[in-house]
Every structure is written in C-alpha cells, then in structure tokens.
N, CA and C atoms as an extended XYZ file, in Angstrom:
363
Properties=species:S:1:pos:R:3:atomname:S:1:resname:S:1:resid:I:1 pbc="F F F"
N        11.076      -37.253      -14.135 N   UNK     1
C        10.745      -37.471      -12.757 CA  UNK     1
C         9.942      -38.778      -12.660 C   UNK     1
N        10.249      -39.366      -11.895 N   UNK     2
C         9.563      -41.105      -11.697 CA  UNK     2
C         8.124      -40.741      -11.094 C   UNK     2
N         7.129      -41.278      -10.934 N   UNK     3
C         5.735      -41.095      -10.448 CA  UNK     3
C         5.429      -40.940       -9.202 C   UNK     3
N         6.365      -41.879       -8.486 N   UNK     4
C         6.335      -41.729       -7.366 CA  UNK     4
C         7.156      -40.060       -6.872 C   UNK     4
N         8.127      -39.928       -7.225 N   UNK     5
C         8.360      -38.489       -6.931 CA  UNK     5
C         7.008      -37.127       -7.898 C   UNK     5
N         6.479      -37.611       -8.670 N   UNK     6
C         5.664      -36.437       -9.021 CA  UNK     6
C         4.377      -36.521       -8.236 C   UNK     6
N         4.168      -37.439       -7.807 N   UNK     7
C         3.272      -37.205       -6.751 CA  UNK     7
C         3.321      -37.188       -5.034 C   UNK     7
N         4.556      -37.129       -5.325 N   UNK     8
C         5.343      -36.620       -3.853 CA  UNK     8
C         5.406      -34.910       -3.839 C   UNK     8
N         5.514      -34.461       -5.203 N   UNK     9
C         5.719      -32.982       -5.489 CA  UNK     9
C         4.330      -32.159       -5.639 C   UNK     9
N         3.156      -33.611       -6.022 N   UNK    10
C         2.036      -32.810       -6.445 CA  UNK    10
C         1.124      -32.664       -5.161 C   UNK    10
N         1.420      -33.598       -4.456 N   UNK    11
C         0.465      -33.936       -3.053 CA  UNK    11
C         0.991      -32.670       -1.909 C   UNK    11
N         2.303      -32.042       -2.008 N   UNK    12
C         2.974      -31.542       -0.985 CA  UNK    12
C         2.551      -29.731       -1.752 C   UNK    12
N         2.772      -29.824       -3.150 N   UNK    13
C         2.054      -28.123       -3.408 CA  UNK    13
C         0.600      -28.344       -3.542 C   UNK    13
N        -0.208      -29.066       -3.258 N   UNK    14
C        -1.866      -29.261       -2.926 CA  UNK    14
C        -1.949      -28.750       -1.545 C   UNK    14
N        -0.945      -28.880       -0.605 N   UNK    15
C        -1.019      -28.600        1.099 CA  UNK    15
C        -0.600      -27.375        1.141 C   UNK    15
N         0.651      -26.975        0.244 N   UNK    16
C         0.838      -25.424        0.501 CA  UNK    16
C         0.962      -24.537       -0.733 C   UNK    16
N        -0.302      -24.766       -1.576 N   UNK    17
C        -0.688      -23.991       -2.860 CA  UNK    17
C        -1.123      -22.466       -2.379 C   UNK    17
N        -1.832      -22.713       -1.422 N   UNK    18
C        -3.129      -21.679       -1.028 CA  UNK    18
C        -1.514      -20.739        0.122 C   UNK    18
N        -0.917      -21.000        0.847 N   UNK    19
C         0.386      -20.007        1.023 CA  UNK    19
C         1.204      -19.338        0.584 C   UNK    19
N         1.370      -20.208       -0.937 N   UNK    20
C         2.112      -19.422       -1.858 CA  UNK    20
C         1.524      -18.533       -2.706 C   UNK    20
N         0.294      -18.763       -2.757 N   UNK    21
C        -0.544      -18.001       -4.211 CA  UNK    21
C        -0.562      -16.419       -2.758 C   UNK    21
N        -0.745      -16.911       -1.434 N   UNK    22
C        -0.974      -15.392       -0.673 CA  UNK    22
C         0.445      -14.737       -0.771 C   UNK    22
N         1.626      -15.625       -0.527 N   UNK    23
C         2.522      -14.895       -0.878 CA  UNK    23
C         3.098      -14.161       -2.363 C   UNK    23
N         2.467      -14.968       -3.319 N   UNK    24
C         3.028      -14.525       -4.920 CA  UNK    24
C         1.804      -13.171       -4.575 C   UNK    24
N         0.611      -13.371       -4.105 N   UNK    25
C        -0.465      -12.034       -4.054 CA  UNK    25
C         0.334      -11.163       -3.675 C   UNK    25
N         0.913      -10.761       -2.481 N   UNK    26
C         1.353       -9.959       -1.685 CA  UNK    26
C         3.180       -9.403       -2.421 C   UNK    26
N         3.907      -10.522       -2.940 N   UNK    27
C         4.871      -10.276       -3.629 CA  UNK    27
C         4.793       -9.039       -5.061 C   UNK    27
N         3.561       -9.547       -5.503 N   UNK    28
C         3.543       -8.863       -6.831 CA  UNK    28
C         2.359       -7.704       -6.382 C   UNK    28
N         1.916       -7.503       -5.600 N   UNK    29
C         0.886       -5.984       -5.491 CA  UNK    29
C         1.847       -5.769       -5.318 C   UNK    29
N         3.029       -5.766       -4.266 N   UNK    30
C         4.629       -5.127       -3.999 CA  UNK    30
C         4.959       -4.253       -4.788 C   UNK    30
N         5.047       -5.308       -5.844 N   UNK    31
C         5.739       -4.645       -7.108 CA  UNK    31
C         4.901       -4.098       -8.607 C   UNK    31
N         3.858       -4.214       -7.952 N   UNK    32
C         2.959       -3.916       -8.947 CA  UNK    32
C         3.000       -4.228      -10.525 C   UNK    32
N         3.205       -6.174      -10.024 N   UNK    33
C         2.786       -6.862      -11.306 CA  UNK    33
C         2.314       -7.935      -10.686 C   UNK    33
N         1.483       -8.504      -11.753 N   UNK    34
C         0.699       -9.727      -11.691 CA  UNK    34
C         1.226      -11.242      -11.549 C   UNK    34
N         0.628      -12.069      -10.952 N   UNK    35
C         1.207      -13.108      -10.706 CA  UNK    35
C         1.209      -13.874      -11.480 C   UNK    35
N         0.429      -13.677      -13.282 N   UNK    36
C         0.778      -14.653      -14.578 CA  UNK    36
C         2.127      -14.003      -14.676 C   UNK    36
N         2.384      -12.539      -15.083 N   UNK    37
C         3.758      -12.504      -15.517 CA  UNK    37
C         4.711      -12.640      -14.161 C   UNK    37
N         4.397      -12.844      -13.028 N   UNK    38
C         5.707      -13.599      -12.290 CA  UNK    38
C         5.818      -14.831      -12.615 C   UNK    38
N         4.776      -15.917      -12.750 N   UNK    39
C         4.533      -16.814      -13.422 CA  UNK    39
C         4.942      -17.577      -14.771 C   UNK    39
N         5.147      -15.905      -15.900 N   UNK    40
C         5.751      -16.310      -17.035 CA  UNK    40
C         7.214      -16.192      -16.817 C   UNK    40
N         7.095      -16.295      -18.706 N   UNK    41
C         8.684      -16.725      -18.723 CA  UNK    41
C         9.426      -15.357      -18.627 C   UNK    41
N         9.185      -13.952      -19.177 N   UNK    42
C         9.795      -13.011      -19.160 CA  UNK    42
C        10.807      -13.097      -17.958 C   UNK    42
N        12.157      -12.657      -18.903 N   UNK    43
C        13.192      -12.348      -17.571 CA  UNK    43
C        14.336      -11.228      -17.455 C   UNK    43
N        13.610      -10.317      -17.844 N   UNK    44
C        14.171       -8.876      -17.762 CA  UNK    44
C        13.111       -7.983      -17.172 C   UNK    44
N        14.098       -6.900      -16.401 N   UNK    45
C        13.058       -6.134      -15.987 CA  UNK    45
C        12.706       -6.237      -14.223 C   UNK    45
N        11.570       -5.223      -14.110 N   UNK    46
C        10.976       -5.401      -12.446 CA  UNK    46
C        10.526       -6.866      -11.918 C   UNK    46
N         9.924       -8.099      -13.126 N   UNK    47
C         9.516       -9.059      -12.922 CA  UNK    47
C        10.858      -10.110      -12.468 C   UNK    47
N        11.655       -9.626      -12.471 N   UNK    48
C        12.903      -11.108      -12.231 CA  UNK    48
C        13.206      -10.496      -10.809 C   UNK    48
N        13.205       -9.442      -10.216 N   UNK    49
C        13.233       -8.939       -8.587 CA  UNK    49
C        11.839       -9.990       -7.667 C   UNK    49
N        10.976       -9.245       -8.849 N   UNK    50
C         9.315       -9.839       -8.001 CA  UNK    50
C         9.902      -11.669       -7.648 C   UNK    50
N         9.870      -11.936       -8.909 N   UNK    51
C         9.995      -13.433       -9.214 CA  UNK    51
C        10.993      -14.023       -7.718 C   UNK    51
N        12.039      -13.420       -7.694 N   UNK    52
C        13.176      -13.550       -7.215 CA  UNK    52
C        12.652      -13.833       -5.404 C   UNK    52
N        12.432      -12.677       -5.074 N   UNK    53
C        11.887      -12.283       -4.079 CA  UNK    53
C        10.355      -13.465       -3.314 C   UNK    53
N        10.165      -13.320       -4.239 N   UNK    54
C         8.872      -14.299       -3.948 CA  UNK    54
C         9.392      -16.076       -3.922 C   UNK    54
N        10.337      -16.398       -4.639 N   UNK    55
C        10.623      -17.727       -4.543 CA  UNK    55
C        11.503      -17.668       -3.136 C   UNK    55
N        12.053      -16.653       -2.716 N   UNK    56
C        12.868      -16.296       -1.539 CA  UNK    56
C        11.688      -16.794       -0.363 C   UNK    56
N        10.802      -16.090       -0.483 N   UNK    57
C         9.775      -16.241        0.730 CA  UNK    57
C         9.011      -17.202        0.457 C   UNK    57
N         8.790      -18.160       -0.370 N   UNK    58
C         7.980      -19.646       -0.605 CA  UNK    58
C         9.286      -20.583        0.157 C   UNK    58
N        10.477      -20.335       -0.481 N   UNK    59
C        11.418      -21.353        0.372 CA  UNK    59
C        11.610      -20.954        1.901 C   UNK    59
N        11.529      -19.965        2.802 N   UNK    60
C        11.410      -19.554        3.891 CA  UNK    60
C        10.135      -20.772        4.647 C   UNK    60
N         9.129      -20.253        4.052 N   UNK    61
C         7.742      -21.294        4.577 CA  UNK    61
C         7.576      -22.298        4.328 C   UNK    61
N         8.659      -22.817        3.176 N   UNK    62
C         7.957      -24.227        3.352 CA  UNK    62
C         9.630      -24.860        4.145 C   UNK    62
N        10.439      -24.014        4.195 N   UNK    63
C        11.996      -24.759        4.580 CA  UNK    63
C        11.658      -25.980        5.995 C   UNK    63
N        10.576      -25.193        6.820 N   UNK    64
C        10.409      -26.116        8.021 CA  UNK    64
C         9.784      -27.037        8.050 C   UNK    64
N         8.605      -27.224        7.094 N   UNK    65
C         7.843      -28.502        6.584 CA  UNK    65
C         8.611      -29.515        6.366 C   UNK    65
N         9.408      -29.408        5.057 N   UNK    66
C         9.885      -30.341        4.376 CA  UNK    66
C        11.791      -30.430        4.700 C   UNK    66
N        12.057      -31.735        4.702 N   UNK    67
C        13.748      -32.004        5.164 CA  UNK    67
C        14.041      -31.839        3.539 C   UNK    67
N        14.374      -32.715        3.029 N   UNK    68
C        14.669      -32.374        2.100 CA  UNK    68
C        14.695      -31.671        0.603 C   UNK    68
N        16.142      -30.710        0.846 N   UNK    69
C        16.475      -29.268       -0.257 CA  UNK    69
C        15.721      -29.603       -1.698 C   UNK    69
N        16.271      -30.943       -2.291 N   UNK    70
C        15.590      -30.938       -3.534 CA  UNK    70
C        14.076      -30.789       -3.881 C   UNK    70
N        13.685      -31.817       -2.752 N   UNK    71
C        11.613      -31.187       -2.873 CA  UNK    71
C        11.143      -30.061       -2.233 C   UNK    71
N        11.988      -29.389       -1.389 N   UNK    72
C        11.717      -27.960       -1.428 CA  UNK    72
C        11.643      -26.885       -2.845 C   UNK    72
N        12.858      -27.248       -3.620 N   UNK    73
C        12.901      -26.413       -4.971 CA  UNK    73
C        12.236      -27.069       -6.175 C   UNK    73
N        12.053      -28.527       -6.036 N   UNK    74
C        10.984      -28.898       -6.905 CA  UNK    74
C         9.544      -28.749       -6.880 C   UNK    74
N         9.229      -28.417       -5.399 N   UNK    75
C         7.640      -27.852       -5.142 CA  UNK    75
C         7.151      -26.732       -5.635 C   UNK    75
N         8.295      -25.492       -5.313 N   UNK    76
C         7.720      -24.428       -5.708 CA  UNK    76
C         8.325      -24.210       -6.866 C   UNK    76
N         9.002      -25.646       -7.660 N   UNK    77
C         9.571      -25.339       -9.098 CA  UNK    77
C         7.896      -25.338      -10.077 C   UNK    77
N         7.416      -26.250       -9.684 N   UNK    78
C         5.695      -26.692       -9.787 CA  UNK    78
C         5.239      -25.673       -9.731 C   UNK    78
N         5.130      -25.247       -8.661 N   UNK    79
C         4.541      -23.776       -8.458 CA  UNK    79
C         4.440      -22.941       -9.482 C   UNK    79
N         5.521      -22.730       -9.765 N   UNK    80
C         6.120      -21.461      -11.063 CA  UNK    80
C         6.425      -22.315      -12.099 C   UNK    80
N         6.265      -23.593      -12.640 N   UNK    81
C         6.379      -23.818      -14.045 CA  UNK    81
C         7.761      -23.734      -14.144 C   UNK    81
N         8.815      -24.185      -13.190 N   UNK    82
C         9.771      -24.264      -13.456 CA  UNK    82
C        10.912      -25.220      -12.838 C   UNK    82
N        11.881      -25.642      -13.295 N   UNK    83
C        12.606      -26.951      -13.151 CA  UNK    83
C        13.398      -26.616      -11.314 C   UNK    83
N        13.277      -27.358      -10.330 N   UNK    84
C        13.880      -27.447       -9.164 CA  UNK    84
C        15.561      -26.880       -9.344 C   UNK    84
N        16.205      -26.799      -10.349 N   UNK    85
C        17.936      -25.895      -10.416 CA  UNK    85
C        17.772      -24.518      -10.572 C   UNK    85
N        16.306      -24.016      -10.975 N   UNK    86
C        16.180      -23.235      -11.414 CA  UNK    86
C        15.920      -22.235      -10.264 C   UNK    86
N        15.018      -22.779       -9.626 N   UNK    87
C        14.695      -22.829       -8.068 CA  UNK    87
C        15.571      -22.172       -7.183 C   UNK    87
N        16.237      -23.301       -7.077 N   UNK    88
C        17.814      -23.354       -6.293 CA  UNK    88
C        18.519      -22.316       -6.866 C   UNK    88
N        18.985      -21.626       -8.239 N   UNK    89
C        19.541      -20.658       -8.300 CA  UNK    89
C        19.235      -19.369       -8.077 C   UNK    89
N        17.763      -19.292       -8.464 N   UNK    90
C        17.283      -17.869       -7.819 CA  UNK    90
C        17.631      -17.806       -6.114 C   UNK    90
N        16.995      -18.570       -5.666 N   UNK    91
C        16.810      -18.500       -4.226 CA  UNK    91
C        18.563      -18.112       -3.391 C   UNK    91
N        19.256      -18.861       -3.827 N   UNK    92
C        20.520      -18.597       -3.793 CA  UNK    92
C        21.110      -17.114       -3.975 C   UNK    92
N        20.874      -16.998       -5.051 N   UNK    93
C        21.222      -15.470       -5.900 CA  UNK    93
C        20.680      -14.619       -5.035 C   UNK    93
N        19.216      -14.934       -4.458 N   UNK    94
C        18.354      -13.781       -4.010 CA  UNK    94
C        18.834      -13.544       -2.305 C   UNK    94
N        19.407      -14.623       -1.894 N   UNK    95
C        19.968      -14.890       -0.700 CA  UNK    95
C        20.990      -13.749       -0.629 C   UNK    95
N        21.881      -13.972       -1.463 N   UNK    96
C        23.192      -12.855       -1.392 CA  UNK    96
C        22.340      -11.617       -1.811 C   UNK    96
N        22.029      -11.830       -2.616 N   UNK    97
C        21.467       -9.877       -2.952 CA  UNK    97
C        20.843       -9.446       -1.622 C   UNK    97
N        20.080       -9.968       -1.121 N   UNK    98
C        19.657       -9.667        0.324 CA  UNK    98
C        20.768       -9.410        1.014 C   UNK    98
N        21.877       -9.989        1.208 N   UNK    99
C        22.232       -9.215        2.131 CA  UNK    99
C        24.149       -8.707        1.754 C   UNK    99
N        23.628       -8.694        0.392 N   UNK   100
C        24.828       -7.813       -0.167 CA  UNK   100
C        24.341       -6.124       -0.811 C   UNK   100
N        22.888       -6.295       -1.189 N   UNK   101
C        22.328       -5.331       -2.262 CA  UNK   101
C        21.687       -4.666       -1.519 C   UNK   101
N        21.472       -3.360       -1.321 N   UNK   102
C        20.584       -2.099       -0.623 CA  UNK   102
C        19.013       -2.431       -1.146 C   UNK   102
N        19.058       -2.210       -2.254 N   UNK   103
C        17.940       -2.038       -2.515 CA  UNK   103
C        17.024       -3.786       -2.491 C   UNK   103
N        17.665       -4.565       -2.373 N   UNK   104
C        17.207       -6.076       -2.670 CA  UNK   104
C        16.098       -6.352       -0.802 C   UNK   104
N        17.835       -5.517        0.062 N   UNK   105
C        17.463       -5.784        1.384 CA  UNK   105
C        16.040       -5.000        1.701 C   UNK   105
N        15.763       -3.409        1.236 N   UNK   106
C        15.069       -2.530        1.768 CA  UNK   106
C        13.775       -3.367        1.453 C   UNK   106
N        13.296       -3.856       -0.227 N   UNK   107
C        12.467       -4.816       -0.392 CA  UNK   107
C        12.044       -5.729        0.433 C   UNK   107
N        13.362       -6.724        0.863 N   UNK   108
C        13.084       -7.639        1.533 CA  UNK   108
C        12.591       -7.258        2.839 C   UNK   108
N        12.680       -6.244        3.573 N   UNK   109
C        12.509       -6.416        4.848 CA  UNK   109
C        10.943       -5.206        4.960 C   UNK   109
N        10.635       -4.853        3.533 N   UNK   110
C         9.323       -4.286        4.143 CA  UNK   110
C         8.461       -5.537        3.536 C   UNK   110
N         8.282       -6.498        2.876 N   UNK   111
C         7.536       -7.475        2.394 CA  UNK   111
C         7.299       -8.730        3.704 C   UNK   111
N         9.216       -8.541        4.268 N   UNK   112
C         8.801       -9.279        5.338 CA  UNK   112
C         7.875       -8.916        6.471 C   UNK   112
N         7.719       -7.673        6.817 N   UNK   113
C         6.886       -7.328        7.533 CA  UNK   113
C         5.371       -7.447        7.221 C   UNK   113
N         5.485       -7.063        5.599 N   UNK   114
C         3.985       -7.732        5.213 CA  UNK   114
C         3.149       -9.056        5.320 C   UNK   114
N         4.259       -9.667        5.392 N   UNK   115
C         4.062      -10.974        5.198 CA  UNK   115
C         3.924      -11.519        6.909 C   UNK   115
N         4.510      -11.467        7.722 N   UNK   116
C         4.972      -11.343        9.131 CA  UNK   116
C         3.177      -11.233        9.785 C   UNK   116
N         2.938       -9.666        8.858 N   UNK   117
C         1.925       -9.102        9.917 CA  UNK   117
C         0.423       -9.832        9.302 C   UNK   117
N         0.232      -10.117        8.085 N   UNK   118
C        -0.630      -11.254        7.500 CA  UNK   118
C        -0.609      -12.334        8.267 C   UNK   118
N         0.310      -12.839        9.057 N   UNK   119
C         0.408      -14.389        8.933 CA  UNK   119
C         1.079      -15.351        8.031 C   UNK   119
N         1.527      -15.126        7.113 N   UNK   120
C         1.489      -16.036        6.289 CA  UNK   120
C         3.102      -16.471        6.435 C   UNK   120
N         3.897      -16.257        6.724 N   UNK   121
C         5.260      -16.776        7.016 CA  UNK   121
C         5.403      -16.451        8.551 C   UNK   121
C-alpha cells in the first residue's frame, strides 16, 4: 500500500474506530465471544458467524461516509487485521446468507435491532 493510501486508511478508522469497537461489542456479547477472538485468526466454529456478521454491520455504517468500495473494505480490513479481499468476501458471503439462510437472517435482524435501538447504525 503506498503512504499516501495508508494514511488515507489510518486517518478514516481514527474517525470511525470508536463505532466499530461498539459494534464488534455488541456483535460478540451476541454471540458470546470476545472481540480478540473475532479479531483473531481462528476460522471455524461460532467465531466466523460473529466475525461475519459484524464486518456485515461495519460496512452498513460506514457505506454512507465513504464513496469508494475499496476503502470501505480496506478500513475495516485495518480494523480486523485483515487484507481489504478479505473484507469484500465475507461481507458478500454474509450478504447472501442473510437473505438466503434462516438462521444467518434471524441473527441478523435481532442485532439489527440492537444496534438500531443503541444508535449506533
């Protein structure tokens, strides 16, 4: 990444660090895990839903800030210690499971309310 884009990425999750850490809070009491292991690398298990789910609702809040897709998934790639494709594929994936998967949706739509009735999205 050239300098000028890493501090295009670092200046923009400094403005919406403190939204996402309420949403990774609220994502993982959800699911009753912690936000290092949503954070880590583990990727089996209840933590790749949490993970999933939560990069779902960081790209929701910041989608209206920022125009462009790539520093959307490179911000909250930062976020999570992880590369902007990586980003983009969960969020994607988690897109259809929402509204292909029962159980992805029932998640999604009581978190959204959590989240809704907080404020925070």
């Amino acid at each position: 990444m050239t300098d000028a884009l890493k501090q295009y990425t670092s200046h923009h999750l400094s403005i919406h660090e403190s939204k996402f850490n309420d949403i990774s809070n609220i994502v993982a009491n959800y699911f009753d895990e912690s936000i290092d292991k949503m954070r880590g690398g583990k990727r089996y298990g209840n933590i790749i839903m949490t993970r999933n789910i939560a990069i779902y609702f960081m790209y929701q809040y910041i989608n209206t800030k920022i125009k462009s897709e790539a520093s959307k998934h490179r911000i909250i790639g930062q976020y999570l210690d992880r590369n902007r494709l990586t980003i983009r594929h969960h969020r994607i994936n988690t897109e259809f499971l929402i509204h292909n998967d029962m159980e992805y949706k029932n998640h999604y739509m009581l978190l959204k309310l959590k989240l809704t009735t907080n404020d925070i999205i």
